[in-house]
N, C-alpha and C positions, 0 to 999 in steps of 0.2 A: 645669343639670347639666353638671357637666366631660365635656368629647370630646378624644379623642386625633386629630391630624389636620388637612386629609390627609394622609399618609406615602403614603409609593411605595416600590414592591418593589425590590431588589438584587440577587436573583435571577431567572430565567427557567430555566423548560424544558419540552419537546412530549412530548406523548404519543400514542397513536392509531394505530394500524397503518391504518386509512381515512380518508379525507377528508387535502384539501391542505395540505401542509406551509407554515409559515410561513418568509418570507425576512427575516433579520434581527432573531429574536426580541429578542435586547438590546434593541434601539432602542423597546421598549415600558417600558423602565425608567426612573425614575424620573420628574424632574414636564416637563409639558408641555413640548417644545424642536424640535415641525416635523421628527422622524428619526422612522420609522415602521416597526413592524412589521408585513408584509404578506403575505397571503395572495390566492392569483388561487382561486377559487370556481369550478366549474362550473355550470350550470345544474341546479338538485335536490339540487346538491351540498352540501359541510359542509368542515371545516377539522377540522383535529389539535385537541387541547386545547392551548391556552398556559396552564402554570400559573405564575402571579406570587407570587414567595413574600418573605420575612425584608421583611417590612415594619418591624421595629425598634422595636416599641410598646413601650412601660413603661407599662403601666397597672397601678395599686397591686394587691398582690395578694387583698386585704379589698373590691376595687369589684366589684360588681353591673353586669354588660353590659347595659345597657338598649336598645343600636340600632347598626347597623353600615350605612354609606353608601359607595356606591361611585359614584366620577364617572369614566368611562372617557371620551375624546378621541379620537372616532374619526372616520373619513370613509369612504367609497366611491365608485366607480368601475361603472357600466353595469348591471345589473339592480337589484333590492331585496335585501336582506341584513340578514338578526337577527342581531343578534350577545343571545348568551347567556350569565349569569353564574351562577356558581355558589361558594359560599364552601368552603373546604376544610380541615382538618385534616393538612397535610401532603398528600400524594398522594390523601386520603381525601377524598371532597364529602360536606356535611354539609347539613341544611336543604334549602331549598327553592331551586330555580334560579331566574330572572328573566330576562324576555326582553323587549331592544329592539329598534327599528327602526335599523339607523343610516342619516344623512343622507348625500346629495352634498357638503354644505358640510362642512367639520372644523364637531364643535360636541360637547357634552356630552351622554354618557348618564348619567340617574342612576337607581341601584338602591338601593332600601333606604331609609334615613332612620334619625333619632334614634330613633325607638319601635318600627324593625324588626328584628328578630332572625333574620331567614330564616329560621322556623321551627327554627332551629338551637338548640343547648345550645351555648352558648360560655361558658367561664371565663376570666378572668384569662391563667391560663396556657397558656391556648388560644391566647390573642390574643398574647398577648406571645413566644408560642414555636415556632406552628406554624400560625397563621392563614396559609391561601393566596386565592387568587383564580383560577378554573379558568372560560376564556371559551372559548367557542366558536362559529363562525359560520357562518352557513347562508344562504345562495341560492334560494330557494323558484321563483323563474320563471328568470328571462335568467342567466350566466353573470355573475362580478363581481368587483371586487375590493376587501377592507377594506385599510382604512391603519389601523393601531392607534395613534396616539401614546404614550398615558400613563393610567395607572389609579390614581387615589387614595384611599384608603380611610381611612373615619372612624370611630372607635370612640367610640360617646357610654356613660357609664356614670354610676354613682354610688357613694359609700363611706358605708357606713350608717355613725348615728352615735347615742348614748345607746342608749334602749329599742326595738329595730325589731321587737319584738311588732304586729302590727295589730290595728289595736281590733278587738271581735268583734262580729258581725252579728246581729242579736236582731229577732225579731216580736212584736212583742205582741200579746193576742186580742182589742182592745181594737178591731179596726181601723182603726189607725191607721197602719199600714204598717211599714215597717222601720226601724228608728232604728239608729244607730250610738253606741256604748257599750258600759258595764259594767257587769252588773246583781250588788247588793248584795241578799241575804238576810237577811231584818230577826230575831232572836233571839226567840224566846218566842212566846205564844200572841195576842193580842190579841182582845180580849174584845168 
């Protein structure tokens, strides 16, 4: 299956009247480069949303979104820290969220995959025009602090082609189970 990706966002911006503001949001733009965007966490605490947006996709507008992956680069600093993703529509969160642990070390989160959809409806035109990325993080014990680097996001689909009819699902009483096919009605009476 063709994937678009990874691409990285061009734009950045915070939301959330609670939770810690981010320093330096840019610096979570585009691909991996060691400039980070950073949030200090309190203990209990949460951060702003950072939404990451115009990720710049051209996926054909006939493709079938079959899975969306997101690898986020991140690190921390003194307590544990989830960081949480959520796929968006614009300012909108769509689907289902995803929650990681991030590490001490810089190293990779990944959400999603080729055959995940975060329970989302995504089109073509979704992806190509308003697909966001809306993360947010949390401190559950000791106080902390995330480093964001970079979030890249992969769009796997497919472009249907000839007949994309699916065969139809039949039982016979024959017990035999379920066969895949197309059952033909024979003319006349048979004797």
């Amino acid at each position: 299956m063709p994937s678009s990706g990874p691409r990285y966002p061009t734009a950045v911006e915070t939301y959330g009247a609670s939770g810690s503001g981010w320093t330096n949001p840019g610096n979570a733009l585009n691909a991996p480069n060691d400039t980070y965007a950073s949030s200090s966490i309190a203990a209990g605490g949460g951060t702003e949303t950072l939404v990451l947006e115009a990720f710049g996709f051209a996926v054909p507008a006939d493709a079938v979104i079959s899975g969306v992956q997101l690898d986020v680069q991140a690190k921390r600093t003194g307590g544990p820290v989830d960081l949480t993703a959520q796929l968006g529509n614009g300012l909108t969160v769509v689907g289902a969220a995803k929650l990681a642990a991030v590490n001490t070390l810089e190293g990779t989160l990944t959400y999603g995959g080729d055959k995940d959809l975060w329970s989302a409806v995504l089109t073509p035109g979704i992806v190509n025009s308003g697909i966001t990325v809306h993360l947010t993080a949390s401190a559950p014990g000791a106080s902390s602090v995330i480093d964001l680097d970079s979030a890249g996001l992969t769009i796997t689909y497919f472009v249907p082609t000839g007949d994309a009819t699916p065969p139809r699902r039949m039982t016979l009483g024959l017990g035999l189970g379920p066969m895949i096919g197309t059952a033909t009605a024979a003319a006349g009476g048979g004797g």
